[in-house]
N, C-alpha and C positions, 0 to 999 in steps of 0.2 A: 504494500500500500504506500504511496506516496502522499506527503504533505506538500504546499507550497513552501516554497523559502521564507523566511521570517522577513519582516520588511524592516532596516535596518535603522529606520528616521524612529519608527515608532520601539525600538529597544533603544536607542538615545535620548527619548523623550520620555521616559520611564521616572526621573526623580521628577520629573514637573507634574506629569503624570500625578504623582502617587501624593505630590506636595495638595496638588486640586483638589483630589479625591478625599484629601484630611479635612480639607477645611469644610466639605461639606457634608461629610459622613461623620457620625461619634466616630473617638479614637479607634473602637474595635470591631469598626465592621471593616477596615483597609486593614490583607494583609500583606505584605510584600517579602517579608520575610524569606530568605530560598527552603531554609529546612522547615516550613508554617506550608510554603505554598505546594511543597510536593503531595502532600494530602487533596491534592485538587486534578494532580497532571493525570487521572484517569478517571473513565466510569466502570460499570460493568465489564464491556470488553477493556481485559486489565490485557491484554495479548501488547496494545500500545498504547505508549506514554507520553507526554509532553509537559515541562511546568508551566505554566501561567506567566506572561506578568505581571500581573497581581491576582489577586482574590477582594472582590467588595459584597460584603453579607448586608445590604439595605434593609429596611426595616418597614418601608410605606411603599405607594404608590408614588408619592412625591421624592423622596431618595432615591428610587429607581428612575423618574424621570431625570432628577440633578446627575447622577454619574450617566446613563445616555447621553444630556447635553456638552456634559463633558466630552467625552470618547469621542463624540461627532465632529463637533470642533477639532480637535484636535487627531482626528482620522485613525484613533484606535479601534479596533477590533474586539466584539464583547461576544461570548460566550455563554449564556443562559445555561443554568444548572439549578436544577430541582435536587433531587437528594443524590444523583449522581449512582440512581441503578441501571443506565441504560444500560443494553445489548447491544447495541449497534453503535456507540463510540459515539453516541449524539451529543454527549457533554466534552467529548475531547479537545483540550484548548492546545492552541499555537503557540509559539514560544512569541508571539509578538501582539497577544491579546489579555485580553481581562477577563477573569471568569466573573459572571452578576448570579450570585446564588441569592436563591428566598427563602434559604431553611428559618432563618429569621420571621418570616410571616406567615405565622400561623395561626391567626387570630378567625374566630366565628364572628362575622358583621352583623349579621342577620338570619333570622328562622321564622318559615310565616308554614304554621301546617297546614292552616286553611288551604292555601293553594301549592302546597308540596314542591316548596324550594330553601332551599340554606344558599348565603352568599357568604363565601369565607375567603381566607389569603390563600394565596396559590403555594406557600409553602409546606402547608398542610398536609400529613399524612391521609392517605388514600383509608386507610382504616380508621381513623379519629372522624374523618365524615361520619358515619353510619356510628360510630361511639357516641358526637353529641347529639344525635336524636334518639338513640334506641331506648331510653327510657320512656318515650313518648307513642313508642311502639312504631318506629319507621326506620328507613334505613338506606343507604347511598349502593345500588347494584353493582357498578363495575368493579371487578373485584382481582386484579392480578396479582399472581402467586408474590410478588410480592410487594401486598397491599398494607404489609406493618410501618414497610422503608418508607415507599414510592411516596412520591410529593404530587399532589392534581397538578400543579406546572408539568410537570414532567407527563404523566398520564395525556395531558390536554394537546403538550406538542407531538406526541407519536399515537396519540389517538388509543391507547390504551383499550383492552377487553376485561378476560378473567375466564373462570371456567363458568360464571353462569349468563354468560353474553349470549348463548344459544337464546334463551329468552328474553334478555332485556335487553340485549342491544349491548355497542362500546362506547367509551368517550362520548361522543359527539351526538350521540342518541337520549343522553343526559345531563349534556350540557345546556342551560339557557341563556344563558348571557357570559361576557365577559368585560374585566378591564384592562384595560392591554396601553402599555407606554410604547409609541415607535420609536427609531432608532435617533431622531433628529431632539427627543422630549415631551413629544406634543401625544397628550395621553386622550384616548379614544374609548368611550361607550360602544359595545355592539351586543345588539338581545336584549334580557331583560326575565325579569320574572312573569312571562308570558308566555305558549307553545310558539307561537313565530313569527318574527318580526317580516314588517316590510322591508320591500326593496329589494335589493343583491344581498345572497345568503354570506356575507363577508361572517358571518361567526360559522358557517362550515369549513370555509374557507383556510381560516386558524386555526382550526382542529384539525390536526396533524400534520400543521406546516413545520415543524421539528425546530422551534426557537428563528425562524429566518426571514419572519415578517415582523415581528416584534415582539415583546415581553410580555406574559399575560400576568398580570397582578394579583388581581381578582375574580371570583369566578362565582354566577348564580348556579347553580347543581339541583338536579331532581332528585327530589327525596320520596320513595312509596311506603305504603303501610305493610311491617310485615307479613309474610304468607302465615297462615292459622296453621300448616303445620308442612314441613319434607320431609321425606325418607328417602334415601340411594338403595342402590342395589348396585353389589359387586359382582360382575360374570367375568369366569376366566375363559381363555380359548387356546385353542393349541396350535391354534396359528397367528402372525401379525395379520394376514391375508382374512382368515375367518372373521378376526372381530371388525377388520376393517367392512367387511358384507353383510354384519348385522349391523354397524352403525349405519350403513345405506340403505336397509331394510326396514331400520326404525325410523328416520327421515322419509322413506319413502310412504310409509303407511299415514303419514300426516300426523302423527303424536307429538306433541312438544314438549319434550321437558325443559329443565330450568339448565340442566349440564350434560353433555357426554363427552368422560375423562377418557382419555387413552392413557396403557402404559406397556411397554413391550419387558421379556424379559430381565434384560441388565437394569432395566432404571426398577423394575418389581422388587429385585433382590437386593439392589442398594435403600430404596425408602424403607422396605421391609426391616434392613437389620438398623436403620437409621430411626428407625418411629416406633418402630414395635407395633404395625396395624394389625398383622395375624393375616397376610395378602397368601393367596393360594399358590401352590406351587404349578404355574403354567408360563405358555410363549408369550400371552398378549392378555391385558386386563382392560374393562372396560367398567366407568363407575358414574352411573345413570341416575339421575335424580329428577322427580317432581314434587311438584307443591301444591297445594289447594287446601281442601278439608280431606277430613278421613274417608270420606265417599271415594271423591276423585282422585285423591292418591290411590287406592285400592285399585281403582279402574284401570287407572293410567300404566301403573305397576303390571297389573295385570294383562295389558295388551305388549306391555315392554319384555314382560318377560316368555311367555307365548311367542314371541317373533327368535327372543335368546336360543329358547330351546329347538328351533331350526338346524341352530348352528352347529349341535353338539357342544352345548358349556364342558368345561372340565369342573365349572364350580357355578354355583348361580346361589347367592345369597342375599339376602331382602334384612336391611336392619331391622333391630327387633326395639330400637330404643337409642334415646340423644347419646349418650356415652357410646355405643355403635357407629352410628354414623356420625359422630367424631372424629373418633379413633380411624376410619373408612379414610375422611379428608385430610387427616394429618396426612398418612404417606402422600395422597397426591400436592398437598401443598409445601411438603418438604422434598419432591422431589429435588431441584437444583440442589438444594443446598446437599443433598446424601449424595448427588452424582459427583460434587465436587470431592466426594473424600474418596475417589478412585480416579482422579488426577486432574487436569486441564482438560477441559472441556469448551468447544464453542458452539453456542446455542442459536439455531436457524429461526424463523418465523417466517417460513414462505407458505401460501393459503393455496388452495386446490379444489379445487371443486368434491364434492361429498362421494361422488360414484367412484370416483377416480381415487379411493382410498387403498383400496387393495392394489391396483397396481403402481400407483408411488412407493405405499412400503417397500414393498417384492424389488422395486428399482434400487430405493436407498440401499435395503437390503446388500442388492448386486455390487454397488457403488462400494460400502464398507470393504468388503472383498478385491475389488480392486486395487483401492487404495490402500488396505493393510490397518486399516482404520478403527476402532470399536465404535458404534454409533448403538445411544438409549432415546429411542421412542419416545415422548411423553407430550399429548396437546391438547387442543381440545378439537377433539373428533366431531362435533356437534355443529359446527360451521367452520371443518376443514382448514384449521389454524392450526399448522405442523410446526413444530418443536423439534426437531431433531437432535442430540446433544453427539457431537464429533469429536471423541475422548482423544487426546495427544498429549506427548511430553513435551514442553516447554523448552525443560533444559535437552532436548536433542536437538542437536542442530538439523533444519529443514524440516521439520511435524510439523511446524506454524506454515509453513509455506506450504505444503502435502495437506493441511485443514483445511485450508483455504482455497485451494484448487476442487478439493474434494464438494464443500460446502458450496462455491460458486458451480460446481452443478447440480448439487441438490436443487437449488434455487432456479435453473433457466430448468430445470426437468418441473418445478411445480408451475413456471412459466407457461412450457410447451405444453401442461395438463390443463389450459384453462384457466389459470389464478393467479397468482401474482407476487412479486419480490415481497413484501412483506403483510403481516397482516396487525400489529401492534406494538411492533419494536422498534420501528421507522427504516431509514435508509440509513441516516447517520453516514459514519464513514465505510462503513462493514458491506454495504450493498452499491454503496454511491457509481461505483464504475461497473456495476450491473446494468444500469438504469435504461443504458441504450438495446440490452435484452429486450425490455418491457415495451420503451418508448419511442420513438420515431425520432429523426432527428427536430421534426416540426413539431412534435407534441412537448419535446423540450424544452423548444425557442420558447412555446406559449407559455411555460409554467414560469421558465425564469424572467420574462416580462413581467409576471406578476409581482415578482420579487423586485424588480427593478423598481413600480410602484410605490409600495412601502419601503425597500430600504435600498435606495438610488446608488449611495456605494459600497454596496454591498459588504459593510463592515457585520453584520450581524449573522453569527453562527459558521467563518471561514471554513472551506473546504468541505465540505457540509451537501449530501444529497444526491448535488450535479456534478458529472462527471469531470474534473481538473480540464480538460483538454478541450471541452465545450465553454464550458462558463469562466477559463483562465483572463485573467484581464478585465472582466465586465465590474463596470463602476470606477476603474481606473482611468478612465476619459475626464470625469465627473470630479475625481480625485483628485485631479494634477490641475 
C-alpha cells in the first residue's frame, strides 16, 4: 500500500501549528508530544502505521469548528477519528496531518420518547446509546461486534451495521439528522428529528462518506421500544456450503428474523474455548434469532427450524432461557477478539448477494488453499455481509503482502458475485485501490466532485477511499 509523500511546508509549520491550536483549545486537548502521539498512528488495521502531527481531542461543536478554521488556513490536513476501531485504516493519519478525535464528546443533548429520537455527541459509544434509554424501555438497533468501543462518528462515517441489521437496517436507516463542521468552519444543520427532510438527501449523502466531506459532531438517532421478548436458535452443519443453503432457504421463504450469524469451523473453536458458549462440535454454525411475543416467536422459530432440518443439522438447539441465549451471543460477539489469540489476522467486509452464499465460501475456501492461508468464517449471513478473517504472521517476512493479494481477491470475487467492496467497514485505505474493480473511471470522477464540493482542497481525511493515481493532485490547483 502506498501513502502520499508528506508535504514538507506543512511539517515546518508544525510549532505554529501547535502554538494556534493552544490558544484555542484547553491545555489538554493539543497533543504533540512524539511518545503521546504514537497512541494515534493506527486504527484497527494495526498491519500500518503513521504518527500524526498532532493529536486535538475538542470538546464542542465550536472547538471543532476553531481547529478546522485553523488547519484550512493554514492548509493542514485533518484526520477525523472516532475511537479509532476501524478495519479499513479509515482513521490512519499522515505524517503531515492532524488527527481531530471526539472521544471527548460524549454528552446526551437530548431524548424526546414521544417521537423516538436521542440527539447526542458523536463521541459517544455505540452501546451507551441504547444504555441511556433502556431504562425507559427502548433502545439504539445498530449494533457492531464492536458496539462497547465504537464511537457513532465513526459508525456514521462507514455506515456501520451489527448482527441485527437483517431487520433494522445500518447506520443510515437510523440516523435522523446531523451536525457536521466542514473543513473551511462553517458548521451545517442537515435532518432533524423528523423521518425526512426536504430537498437533496445530503444526510445520506454523509452517511458513509468515511470523514471526507466533513466532521459530524452531533447526531439525532432512532431510538425503538424494546421487542417483549427473543430467542436464537443454534444449528450446526457439516458443511460451510450447507449452512450457506439454508441461510438462502430461510430468506427465501420470506421469514424475517432480527439476525442470521455465520461461523465456520476455526472461528467455532476459537470463540468456543475463548467464551465458554458450549458451540457444537461441526464445519459451519448458524445463530438465528426472532422477536415479537411468545406466539410469534414460537411461529417464527418454528418455520426456521422446519427449513434447518432440510439441511441435515448436526445440532439444532432453540434456547431455553436469557442466560442461554447469552451465553449463545457471547461467542458470536467475541468472535475477533478469540481469533486474535491464534495470531494476525485481517478482516474483509465485502457483501454478496444471499444465493450466492455457498459458492463464495466453496471459492474462499479454494483461495485459502492457494495461498497457504488459514481463513475463519464469521458475518452476518442475513444480508450477505462477509467477514472473512485471513490469519498471517506479521513477523514473517511477505504474509502481509501474501494477505493482501489473497484478501484483494476475496473482495473483486464478492464483486464479480453481484455485491460489492464493502459493506460497513468502509474503503479507508485497505480497499481504496480496489475501487476501480467496483467503479468506472466516470463513476469516480462523479463521487470525487462531490468531494471537491464540501472540501475544495481536499485536506480532509488524505489518501483516503480514491484511488492515489486518480485523485493525486486534486485541490492542489486550489492550494497553491
Amino acid at each position: 500500500m502506498q501513502m502520499p509523500a508528506p508535504d514538507a511546508a506543512a511539517l515546518a509549520a508544525k510549532p505554529e501549528l501547535v502554538a494556534r491550536l493552544r490558544a484555542a483549545l484547553p491545555a489538554e486537548a493539543v497533543i504533540d508530544a512524539p511518545e503521546e502521539t504514537r497512541a494515534y498512528e493506527c486504527d484497527a488495521l494495526t498491519a500500518y502505521r503513521c504518527p500524526p502531527l498532532c493529536v486535538v481531542l475538542p470538546g464542542s461543536t465550536e472547538e471543532v469548528a476553531e481547529v478546522l478554521r485553523i488547519c484550512h488556513v493554514m492548509g493542514i490536513k485533518v484526520v477525523p477519528r472516532g475511537s479509532g476501531t476501524s478495519l479499513a485504516g479509515g482513521a490512519l493519519p499522515t505524517a503531515d496531518a492532524v488527527i481531530l478525535g471526539v472521544s471527548r464528546m460524549t454528552e446526551v443533548l437530548e431524548t424526546d420518547y414521544a417521537d423516538r429520537v436521542i440527539r447526542v455527541q458523536t463521541g459517544r459509544t455505540n452501546l451507551s446509546v441504547s444504555g441511556a434509554v433502556e431504562e425507559a424501555g427502548f433502545f439504539y438497533a445498530p449494533d457492531p461486534s464492536s458496539q462497547l468501543a465504537c464511537a457513532i462518528a465513526g459508525n456514521i462515517a462507514m455506515n456501520s451495521g451489527g448482527a441485527h441489521c437483517l431487520k433494522y437496517g445500518v447506520t443510515t436507516n437510523n440516523l435522523l439528522g446531523v451536525t457536521m463542521v466542514l473543513m473551511d468552519g462553517t458548521v451545517v444543520e442537515l435532518g432533524g428529528a423528523h423521518l425526512d427532510a426536504g430537498g437533496l438527501d445530503l444526510l445520506g449523502l454523509v452517511c458513509g462518506s468515511e470523514g471526507q466531506l466533513g466532521v459530524v459532531t452531533e447526531a439525532t438517532l432512532r431510538i425503538l421500544p424494546k421487542p417483549e421478548g427473543a430467542r436464537p436458535v443454534l444449528m450446526g452443519f457439516a458443511s460451510n456450503e450447507v449452512a450457506g443453503a439454508c441461510v438462502a432457504d430461510i430468506i427465501r421463504a420470506g421469514v424475517l428474523p432480527v439476525a442470521i450469524e455465520f461461523m465456520d469451523r476455526p472461528c467455532i473453536r476459537a470463540t468456543d474455548a475463548f467464551s465458554g458458549a458450549g458451540y457444537p462440535d461441526c464445519e459451519a454454525l448458524l445463530i438465528v434469532e426472532v422477536e415479537g411475543s411468545e406466539a410469534e416467536i414460537d411461529h417464527q422459530l418454528g418455520l426456521i427450524m422446519e427449513i434447518a432440518r432440510r439441511h441435515d443439522p448436526v445440532e439444532l438447539r432453540e434456547s431455553t432461557g436469557p442466560e442461554e441465549s447469552a451465553r449463545i451471543w457471547l461467542g458470536r460477539k467475541s468472535a475477533f477478539g478469540a481469533m486474535g489469540q491464534l495470531g494476525d489476522y485481517m478482516c474483509l467486509d465485502g457483501t454478496i448477494p444471499v444465493s450466492e452464499l455457498p459458492f463464495v465460501l466453496r471459492r474462499i475456501g479454494e483461495l485459502s488453499e492457494e495461498y497457504g492461508l488459514k481463513v475463519g468464517n464469521v458475518f452476518h449471513a442475513g444480508d450477505g455481509n462477509m467477514h472473512p478473517l485471513i490469519l498471517f504472521d506479521a513477523n514473517t517476512p511477505g504474509e502481509l503482502e501474501k494477505c493482501e493479494e489473497m484478501g484483494a481477491e476475496v473482495l473483486k470475487l464478492c464483486v464479480e458475485a453481484g455485491g460489492c467492496l464493502t459493506g460497513e467497514h468502509g474503503v479507508g485505505v485497505e480497499k481504496r485501490d480496489l475501487m476501480g474493480h467496483q467503479f468506472t473511471a466516470a463513476d469516480l470522477e462523479a463521487q470525487m466532485r462531490v468531494k471537491d464540493v464540501f472540501d475544495p482542497l481536499w485536506l480532509l481525511n488524505p489518501a483516503k477511499v480514491f484511488p492515489l493515481d486518480v485523485s493525486g493532485g486534486r485541490g492542489a490547483e486550489l492550494a497553491a
